[in-house]
C-alpha positions as CSV (number, residue, x, y, z in Angstrom):
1,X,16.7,-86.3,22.1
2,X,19.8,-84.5,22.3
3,X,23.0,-86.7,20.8
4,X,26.7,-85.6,21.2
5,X,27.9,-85.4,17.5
6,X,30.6,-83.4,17.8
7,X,31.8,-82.0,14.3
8,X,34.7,-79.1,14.9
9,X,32.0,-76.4,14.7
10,X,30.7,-77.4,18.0
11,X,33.6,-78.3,20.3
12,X,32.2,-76.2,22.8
13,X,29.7,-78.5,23.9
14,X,32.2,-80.4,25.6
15,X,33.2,-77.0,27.4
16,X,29.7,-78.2,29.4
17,X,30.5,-81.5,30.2
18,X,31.9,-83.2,33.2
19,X,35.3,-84.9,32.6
20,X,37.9,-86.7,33.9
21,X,40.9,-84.9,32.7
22,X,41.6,-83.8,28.9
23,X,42.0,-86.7,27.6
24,X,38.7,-88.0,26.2
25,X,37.5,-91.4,24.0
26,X,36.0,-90.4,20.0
27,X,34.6,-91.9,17.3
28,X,36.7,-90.4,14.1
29,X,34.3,-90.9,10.9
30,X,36.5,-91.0,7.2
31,X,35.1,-89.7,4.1
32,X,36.4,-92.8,1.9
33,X,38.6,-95.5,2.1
34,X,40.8,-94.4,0.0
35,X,44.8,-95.4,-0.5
36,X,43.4,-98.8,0.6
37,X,45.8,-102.0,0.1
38,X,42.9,-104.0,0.6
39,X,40.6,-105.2,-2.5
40,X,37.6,-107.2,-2.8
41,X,39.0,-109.3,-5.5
42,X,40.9,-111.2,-2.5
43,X,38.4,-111.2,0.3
44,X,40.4,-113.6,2.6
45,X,42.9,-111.1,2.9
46,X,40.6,-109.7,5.6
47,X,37.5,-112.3,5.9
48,X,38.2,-115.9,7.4
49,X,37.1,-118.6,5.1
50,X,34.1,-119.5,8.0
51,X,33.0,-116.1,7.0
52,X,33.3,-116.1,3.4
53,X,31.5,-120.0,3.7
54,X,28.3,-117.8,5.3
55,X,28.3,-115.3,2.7
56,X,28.2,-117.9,0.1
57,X,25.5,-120.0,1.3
58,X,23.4,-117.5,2.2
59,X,24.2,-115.9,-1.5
60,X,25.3,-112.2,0.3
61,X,27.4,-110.4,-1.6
62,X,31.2,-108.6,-0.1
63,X,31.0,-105.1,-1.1
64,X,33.2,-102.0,0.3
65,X,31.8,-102.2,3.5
66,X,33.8,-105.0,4.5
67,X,37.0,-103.6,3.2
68,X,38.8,-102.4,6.1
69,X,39.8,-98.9,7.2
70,X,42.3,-97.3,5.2
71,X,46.0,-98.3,6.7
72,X,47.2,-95.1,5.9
73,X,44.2,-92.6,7.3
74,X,45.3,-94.6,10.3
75,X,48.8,-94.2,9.8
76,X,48.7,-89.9,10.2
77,X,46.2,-90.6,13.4
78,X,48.9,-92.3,14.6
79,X,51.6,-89.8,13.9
80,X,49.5,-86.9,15.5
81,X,51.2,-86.4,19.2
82,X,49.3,-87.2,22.3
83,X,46.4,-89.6,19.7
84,X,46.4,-93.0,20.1
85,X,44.5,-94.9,18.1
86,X,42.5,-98.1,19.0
87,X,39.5,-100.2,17.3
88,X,38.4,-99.3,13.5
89,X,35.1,-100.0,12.3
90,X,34.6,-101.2,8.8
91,X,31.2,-101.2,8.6
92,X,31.2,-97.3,10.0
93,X,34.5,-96.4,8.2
94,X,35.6,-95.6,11.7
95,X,38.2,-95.8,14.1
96,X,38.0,-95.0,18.2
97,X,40.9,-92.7,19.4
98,X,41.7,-91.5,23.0
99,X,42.9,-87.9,22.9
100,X,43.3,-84.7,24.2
101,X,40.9,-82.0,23.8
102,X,43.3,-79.5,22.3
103,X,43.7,-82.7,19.5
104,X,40.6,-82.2,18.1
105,X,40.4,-79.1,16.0
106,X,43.8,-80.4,14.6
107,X,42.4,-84.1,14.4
108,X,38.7,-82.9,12.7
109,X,40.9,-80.6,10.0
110,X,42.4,-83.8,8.1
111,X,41.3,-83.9,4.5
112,X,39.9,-87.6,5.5
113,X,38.4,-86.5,8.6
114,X,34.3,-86.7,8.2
115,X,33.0,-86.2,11.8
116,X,34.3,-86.8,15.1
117,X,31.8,-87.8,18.1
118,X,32.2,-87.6,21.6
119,X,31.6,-91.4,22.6
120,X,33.1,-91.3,26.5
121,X,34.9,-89.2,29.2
122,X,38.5,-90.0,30.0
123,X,40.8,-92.8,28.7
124,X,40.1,-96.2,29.3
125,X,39.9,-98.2,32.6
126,X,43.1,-100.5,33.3
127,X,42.9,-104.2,33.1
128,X,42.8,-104.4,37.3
129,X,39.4,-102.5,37.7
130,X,37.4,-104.1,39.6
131,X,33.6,-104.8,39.6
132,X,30.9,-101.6,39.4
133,X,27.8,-100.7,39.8
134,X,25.8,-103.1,37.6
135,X,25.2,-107.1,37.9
136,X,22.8,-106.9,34.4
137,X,20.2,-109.3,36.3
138,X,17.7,-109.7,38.8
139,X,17.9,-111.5,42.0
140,X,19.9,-114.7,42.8
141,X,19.5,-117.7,45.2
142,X,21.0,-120.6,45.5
143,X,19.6,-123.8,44.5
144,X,20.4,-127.6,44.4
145,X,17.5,-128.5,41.8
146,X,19.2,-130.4,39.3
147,X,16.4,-130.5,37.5
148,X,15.2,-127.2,36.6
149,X,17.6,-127.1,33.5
150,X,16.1,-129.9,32.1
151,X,13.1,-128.0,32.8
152,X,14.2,-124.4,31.3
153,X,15.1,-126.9,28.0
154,X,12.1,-128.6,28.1
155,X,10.4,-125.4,28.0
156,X,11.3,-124.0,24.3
157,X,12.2,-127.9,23.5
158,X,15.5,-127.9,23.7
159,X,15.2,-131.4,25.5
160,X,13.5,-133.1,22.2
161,X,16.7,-131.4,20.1
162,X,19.1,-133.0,21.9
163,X,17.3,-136.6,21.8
164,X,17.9,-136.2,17.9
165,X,21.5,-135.5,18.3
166,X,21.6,-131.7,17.7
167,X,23.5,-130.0,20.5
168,X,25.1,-127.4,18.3
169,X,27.8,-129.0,17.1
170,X,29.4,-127.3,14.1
171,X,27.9,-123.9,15.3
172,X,29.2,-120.6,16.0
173,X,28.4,-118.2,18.3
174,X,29.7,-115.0,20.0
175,X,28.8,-113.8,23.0
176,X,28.7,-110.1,23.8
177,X,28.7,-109.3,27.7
178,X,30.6,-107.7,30.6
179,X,33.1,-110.7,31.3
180,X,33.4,-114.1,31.6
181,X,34.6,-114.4,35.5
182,X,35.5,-118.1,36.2
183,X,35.1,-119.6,33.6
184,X,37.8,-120.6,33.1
185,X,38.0,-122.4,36.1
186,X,34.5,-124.3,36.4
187,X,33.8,-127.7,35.8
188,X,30.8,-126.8,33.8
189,X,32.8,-125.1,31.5
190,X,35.6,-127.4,31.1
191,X,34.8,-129.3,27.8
192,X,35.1,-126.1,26.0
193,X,39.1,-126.0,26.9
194,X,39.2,-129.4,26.5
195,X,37.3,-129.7,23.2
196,X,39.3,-126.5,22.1
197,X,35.4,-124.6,21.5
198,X,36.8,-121.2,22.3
199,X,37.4,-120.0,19.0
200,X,38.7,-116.4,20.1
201,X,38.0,-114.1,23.0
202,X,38.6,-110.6,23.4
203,X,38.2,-107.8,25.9
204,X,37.1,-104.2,23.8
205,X,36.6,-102.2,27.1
206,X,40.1,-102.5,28.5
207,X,41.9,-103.5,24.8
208,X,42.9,-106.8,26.0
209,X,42.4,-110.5,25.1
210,X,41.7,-111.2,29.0
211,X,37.9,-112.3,29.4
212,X,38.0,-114.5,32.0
213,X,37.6,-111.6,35.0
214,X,35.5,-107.7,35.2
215,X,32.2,-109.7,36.0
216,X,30.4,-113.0,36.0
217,X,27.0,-111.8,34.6
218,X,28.8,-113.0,31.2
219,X,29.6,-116.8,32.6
220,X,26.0,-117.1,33.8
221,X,24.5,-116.2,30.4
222,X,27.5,-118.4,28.6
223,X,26.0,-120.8,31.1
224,X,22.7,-121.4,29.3
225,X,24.4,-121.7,26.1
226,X,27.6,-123.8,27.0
227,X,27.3,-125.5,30.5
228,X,27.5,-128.9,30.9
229,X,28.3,-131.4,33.7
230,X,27.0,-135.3,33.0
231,X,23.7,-135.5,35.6
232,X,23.4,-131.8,37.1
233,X,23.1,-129.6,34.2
234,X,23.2,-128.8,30.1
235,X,22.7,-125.5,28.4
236,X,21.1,-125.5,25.4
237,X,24.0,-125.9,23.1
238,X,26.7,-127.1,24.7
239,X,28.5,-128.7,22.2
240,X,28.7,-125.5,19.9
241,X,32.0,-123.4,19.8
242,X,32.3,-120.1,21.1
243,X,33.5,-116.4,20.7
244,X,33.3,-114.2,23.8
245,X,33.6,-110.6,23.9
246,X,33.9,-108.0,26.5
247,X,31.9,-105.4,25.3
248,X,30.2,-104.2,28.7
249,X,31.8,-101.4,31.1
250,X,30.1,-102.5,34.5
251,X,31.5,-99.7,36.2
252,X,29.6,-96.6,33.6
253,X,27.5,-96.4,30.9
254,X,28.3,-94.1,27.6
255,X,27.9,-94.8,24.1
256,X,31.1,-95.9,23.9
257,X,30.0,-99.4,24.4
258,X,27.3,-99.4,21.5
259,X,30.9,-99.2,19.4
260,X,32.3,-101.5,22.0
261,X,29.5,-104.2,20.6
262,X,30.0,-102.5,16.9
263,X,33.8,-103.7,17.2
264,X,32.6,-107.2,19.1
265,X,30.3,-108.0,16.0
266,X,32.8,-107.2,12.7
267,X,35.3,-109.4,15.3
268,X,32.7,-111.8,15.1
269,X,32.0,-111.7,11.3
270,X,35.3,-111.8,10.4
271,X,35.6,-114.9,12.3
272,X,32.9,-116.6,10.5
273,X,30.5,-117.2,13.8
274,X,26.8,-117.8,12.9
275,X,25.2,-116.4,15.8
276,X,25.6,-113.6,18.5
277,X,23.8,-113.2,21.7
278,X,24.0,-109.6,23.4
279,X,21.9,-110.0,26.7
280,X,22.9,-106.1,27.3
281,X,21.3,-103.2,25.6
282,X,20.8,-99.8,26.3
283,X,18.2,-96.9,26.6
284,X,20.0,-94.4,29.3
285,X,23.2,-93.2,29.9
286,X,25.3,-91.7,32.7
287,X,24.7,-88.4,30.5
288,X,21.3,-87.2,29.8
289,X,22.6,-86.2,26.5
290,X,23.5,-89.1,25.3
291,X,20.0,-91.0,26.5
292,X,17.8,-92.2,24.0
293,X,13.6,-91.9,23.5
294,X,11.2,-94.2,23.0
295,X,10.7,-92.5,19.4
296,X,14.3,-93.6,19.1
297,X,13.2,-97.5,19.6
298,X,12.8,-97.3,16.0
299,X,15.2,-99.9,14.1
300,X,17.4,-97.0,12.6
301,X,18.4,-94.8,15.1
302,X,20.4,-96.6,18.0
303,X,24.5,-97.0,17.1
304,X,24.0,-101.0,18.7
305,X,21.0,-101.7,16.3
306,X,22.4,-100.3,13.0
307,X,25.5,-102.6,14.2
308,X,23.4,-105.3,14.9
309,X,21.8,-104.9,11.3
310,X,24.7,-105.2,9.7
311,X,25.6,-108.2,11.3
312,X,22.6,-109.5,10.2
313,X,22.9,-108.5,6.5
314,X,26.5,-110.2,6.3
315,X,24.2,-113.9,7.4
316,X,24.5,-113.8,11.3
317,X,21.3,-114.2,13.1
318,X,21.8,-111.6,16.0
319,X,19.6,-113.0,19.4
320,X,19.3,-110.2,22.0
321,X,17.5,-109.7,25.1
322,X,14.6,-107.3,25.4
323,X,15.4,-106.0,28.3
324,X,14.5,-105.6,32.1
325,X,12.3,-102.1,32.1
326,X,8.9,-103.4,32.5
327,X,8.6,-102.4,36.2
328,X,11.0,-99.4,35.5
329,X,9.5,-95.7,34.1
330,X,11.2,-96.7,30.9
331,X,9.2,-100.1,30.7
332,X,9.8,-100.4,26.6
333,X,12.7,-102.2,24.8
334,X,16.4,-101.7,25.0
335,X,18.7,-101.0,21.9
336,X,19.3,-103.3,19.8
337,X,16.2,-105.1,20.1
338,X,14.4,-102.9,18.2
339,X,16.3,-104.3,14.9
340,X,14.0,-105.1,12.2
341,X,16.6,-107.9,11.5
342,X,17.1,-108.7,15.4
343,X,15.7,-111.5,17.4
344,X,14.2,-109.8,20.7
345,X,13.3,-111.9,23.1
346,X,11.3,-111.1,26.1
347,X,11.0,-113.4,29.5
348,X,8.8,-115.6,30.7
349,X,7.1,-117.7,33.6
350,X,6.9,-121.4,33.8
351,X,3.0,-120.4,33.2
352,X,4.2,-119.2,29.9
353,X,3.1,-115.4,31.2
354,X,5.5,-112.8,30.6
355,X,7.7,-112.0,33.2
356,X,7.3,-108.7,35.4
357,X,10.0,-107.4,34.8
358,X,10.5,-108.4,31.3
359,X,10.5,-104.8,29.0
360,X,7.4,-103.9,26.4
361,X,6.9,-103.5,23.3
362,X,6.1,-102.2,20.5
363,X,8.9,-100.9,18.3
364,X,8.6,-97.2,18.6
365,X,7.6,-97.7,14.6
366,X,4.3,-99.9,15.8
367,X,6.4,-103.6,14.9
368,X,6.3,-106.5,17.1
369,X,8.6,-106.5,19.7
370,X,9.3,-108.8,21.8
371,X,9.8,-111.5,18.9
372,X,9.6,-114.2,21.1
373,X,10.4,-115.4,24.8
374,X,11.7,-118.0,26.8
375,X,11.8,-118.8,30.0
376,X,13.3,-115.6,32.3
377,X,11.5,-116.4,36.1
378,X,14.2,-118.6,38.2
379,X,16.7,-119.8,35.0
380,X,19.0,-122.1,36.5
381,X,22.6,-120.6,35.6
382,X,26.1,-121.4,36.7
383,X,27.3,-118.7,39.3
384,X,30.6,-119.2,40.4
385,X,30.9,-122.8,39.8
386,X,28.0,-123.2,41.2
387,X,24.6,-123.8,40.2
388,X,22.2,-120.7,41.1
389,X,18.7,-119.3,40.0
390,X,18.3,-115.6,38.1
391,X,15.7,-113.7,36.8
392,X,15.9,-111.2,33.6
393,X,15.8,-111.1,29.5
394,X,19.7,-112.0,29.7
395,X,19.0,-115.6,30.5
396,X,15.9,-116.2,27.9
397,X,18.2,-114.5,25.0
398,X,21.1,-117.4,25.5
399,X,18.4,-119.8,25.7
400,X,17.3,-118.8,22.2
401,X,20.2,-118.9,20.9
402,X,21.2,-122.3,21.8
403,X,17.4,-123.5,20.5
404,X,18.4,-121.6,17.2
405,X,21.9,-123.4,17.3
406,X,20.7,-126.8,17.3
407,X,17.9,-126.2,14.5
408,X,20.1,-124.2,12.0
409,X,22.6,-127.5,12.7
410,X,19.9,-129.6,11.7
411,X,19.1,-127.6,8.7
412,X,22.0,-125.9,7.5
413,X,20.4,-124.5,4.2
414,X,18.4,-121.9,6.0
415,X,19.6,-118.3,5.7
416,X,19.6,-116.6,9.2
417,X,16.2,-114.8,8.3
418,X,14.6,-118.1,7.5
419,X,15.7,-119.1,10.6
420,X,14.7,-116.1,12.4
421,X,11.2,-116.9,10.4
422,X,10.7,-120.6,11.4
423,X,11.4,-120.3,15.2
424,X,8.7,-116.5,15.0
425,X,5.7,-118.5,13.2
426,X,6.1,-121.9,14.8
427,X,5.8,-119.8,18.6
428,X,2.6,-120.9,21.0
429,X,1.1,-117.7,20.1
430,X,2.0,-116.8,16.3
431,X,-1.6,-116.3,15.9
432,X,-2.2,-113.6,17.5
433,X,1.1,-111.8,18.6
434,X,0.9,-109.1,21.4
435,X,3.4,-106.8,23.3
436,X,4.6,-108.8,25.8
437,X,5.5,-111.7,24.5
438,X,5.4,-111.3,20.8
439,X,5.0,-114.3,18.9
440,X,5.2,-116.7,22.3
441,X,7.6,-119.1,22.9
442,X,9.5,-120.9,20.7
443,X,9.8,-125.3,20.1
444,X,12.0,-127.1,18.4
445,X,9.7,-129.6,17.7
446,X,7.5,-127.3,16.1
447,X,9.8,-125.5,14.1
448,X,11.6,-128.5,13.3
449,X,8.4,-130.0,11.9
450,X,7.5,-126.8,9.6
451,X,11.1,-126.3,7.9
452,X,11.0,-130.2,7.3
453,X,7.8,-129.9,5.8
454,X,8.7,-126.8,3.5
455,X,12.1,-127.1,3.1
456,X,12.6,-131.0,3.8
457,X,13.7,-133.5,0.6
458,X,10.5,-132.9,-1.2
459,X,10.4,-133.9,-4.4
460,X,6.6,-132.8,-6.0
461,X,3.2,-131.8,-4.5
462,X,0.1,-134.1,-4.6
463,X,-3.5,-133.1,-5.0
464,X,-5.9,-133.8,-2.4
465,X,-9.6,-133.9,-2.9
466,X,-12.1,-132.7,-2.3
467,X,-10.3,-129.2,-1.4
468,X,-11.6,-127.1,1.1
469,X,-12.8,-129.8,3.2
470,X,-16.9,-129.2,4.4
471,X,-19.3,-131.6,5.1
472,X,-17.5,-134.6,3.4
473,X,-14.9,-135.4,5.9
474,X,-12.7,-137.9,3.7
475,X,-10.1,-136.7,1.5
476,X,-9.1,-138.5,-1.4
477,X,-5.5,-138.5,-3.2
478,X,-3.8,-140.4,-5.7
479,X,-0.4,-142.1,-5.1
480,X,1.7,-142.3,-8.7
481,X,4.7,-143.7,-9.6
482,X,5.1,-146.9,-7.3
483,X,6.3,-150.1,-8.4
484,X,4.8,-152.4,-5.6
485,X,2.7,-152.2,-2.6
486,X,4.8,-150.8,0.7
487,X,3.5,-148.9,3.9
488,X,3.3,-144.9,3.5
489,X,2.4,-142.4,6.1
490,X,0.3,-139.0,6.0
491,X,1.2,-136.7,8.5
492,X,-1.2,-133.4,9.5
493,X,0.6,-130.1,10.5
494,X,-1.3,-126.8,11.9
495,X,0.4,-123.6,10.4
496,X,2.6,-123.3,13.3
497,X,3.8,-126.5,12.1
498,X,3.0,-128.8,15.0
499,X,2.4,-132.1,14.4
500,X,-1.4,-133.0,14.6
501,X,-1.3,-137.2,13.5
502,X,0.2,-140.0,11.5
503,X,-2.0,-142.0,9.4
504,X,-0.5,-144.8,8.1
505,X,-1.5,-146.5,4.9
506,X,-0.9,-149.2,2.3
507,X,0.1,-147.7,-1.1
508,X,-1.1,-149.7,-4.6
509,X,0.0,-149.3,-7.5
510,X,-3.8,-149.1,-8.7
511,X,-6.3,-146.2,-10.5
512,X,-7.9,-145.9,-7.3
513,X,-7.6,-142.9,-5.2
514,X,-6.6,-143.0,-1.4
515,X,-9.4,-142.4,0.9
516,X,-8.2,-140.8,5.1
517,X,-10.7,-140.4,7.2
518,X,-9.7,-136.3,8.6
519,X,-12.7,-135.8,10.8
520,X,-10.4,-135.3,13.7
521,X,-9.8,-132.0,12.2
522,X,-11.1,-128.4,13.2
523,X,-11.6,-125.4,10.4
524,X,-8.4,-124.2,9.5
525,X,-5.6,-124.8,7.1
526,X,-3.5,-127.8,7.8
527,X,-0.2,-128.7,5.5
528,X,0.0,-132.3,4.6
529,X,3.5,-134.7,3.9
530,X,2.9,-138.2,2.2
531,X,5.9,-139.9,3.1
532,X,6.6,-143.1,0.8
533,X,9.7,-144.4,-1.1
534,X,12.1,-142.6,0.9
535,X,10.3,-139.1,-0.7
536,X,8.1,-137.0,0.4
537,X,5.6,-135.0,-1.4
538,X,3.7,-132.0,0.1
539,X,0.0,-130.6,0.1
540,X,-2.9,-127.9,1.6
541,X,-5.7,-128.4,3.0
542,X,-8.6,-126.1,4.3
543,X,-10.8,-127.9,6.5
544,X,-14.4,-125.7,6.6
């Protein structure tokens, strides 16, 4: 594939290239970050606390990639005529400029000056442009059942999470998109300005803080995160706070919005937000130069998913839609779903089969991808203040994200990998994973069940007997260290975690063993949780 890097030795590929006057958008790559004021010695200088709280649970270390650019490489940009300089990139040691042509060989000659690539034609659009081309879903109809978001939840068990209490609260997450329109003025959205749960916005197409216009495909995917109105509909988390970011040009598609998302996601770190849904990603460009392969579907290659692994590494667990290609020629995954640290998450029917429309996988390097799905065949959203059906990957990725919201509420401890690991090997089909759905589709209940049994207050493990399990279908176990008689339970989990039964008991303080009956179980390896005294103790068992 043939990629516009665009050092000073070949300038004259732009000679080639339609434009829209001399002034063009780059990517200028430093050397160093040198003459920094900036130290790692005092990280909240340029972290929020939020973000410095992640690192430290999650035990990640700051190094120089989160020292920001160098002040004063940007300071001689700036003093170059006819450059102006925009959005720097920490985690690139970059910064976007809009500039003449004739700037470059002048720009590329700076002793700091790495590389300088070619990212988009022409300076950026004004605040007032209106809609383009792209909507970024499928087909729309209205609709009046007020049920079908209960149903949507009910499908990855969002419905169970919220009878416990977990709704999100606490939580974090940005959303990446192409705007936000309305939003600001719909009823479902209103408890986020009333509860103060937009924690920042900001617009890096046009350079603004406005979000709340461009397009509404961002306000139906917020929608299935953050809706809510008492009796008609709830997204999935709708009590968690928000970020939203513009990082999606609806009216043409270059690489500049890969760094768009880049800038969206060190926004988002620095903020301190825990998760970030992208329901856009890219493939094709309105240059064939700039359009990626399928070879390039490998984790390492596309400018989104090397942001979106970074995000990761820094403790955010990055949710993204696969994509809608499967009926296209393309038919494989988007960018950045092809992260090795990157949720993808493919779409599904109400049948629990994938979704027409919903892109392939593999990874171009032979991984699973898509990780998971949820529902993506007639998702109830909020479309102009009004509640509508859509189809596509951008609706099952929110979805996700709110499921994931709620769980990582409910067990804060996890690291976002853990997380990401909990909600892939709890799925309906963790088994036996395939290309179109992945691992299959998530439940809380499920994965709520398997952290609680590895991760859950567990103080020791207890032996069970006779172990595998064959012909003698009792299992025997001893009960120490209780003072008096009291009621215990034994509860049976598969290896996705789901709950298979209770067996309730009377612990003794005696020699003898406790004998369960477990002929209500099939060949395969079960994990067990005694449950008495307030503790719980853990065991596994292989039933033959």
């Amino acid at each position: 594939m043939a990629r516009i890097n665009i050092a000073i030795a070949t300038l004259l590929v732009l000679l080639t290239m339609p434009a829209f006057g001399n002034v063009n958008r780059y990517m200028v790559f430093f050397k160093d970050k040198k003459e920094n004021p900036y130290t790692l010695a005092k990280p909240l200088e340029f972290l929020s606390a939020r973000a410095l709280e992640r690192r430290q649970k999650q035990q990640i270390a700051i190094g120089a990639g989160d020292l920001p650019v160098s002040e004063h490489y940007l300071g001689q940009l700036r003093a170059i005529d006819s450059v102006q300089v925009s959005f720097a990139s920490r985690w690139f040691n970059a910064v976007l400029v809009e500039m003449d042509e004739g700037k470059l060989e002048e720009v590329g000659s700076l002793p700091f000056v790495n590389t300088i690539k070619f990212v988009a034609p022409g300076s950026k659009l004004q605040p007032d442009a209106g809609n383009g081309r792209k909507s970024g879903q499928l087909d729309i109809a209205n609709t009046e059942e007020e049920e079908e978001s209960k149903a949507q939840n009910e499908f990855i068990g969002v419905e169970e999470m919220h009878e416990q209490g977990y709704r999100g609260e606490g939580m974090l997450i940005g959303v990446f998109d192409s705007g936000f329109d309305e939003v600001d003025r719909s009823p479902y959205f209103s408890h986020l300005f009333e509860n103060k749960k937009i924690k920042g916005a900001r617009d890096f197409v046009h350079g603004s803080s406005e979000v709340f216009r461009y397009d509404s495909h961002g306000s139906k995917v917020l929608s299935c995160i953050s809706a809510w109105l008492p009796g008609e509909y709830s997204g999935t988390a709708p009590q968690a706070d928000v970020l939203l970011c513009v990082t999606e040009d609806v009216q043409s598609e270059f690489r500049i919005e890969e760094y768009n998302w880049l800038f969206a996601a060190e926004y988002a770190d620095s903020a301190g937000v825990d998760i970030i849904n992208s329901s856009v990603g890219y493939s094709y460009f309105d240059y064939e130069s700039m359009d990626y392969s399928y070879a390039d579907m490998d984790g390492n290659t596309a400018v989104i998913t090397r942001a979106a692994d970074m995000a990761a590494a820094k403790g955010i667990l990055v949710v993204a839609s696969v994509g809608n290609e499967g009926k296209n020629t393309w038919k494989y995954l988007n960018a950045p779903s092809d992260g090795d640290s990157v949720l993808a998450i493919g779409a599904a029917t109400f049948a629990q089969d994938k979704s027409a429309f919903s892109s392939f996988g593999p990874s171009s390097d032979h991984r699973i991808k898509p990780d998971i799905a949820a529902l993506g065949t007639w998702v109830q959203v909020v479309h102009n203040s009004e509640l509508s059906t859509a189809n596509g990957t951008s609706f099952s990725s929110p979805m996700v994200a709110g499921l994931a919201a709620g769980l990582w509420q409910s067990f804060p401890h996890l690291s976002n990998m853990e997380l990401m690991g909990y909600l892939v090997t709890t799925a309906s089909q963790a088994d036996a994973p395939d290309t179109l759905l992945g691992y299959g589709i998530p439940d809380f209940i499920r994965a709520y069940n398997k952290i609680k049994v590895s991760e859950g207050d567990v103080v020791n493990s207890f032996v069970v007997f006779p172990n595998p399990v064959t012909n003698r279908r009792v299992i025997s176990f001893y009960v120490e260290g209780i003072a008096s008689p009291q009621s215990a339970d034994l509860q049976f989990f598969d290896s996705k975690g789901s709950l298979i039964k209770t067996a309730i008991f009377e612990s003794k303080n005696t020699d003898d063993p406790v004998e369960i009956d477990v002929s209500f179980l099939k060949p395969g390896a079960y994990i067990l949780a005694l449950h008495i005294d307030g503790k719980a103790r853990k065991s596994k068992l292989i039933v033959q």
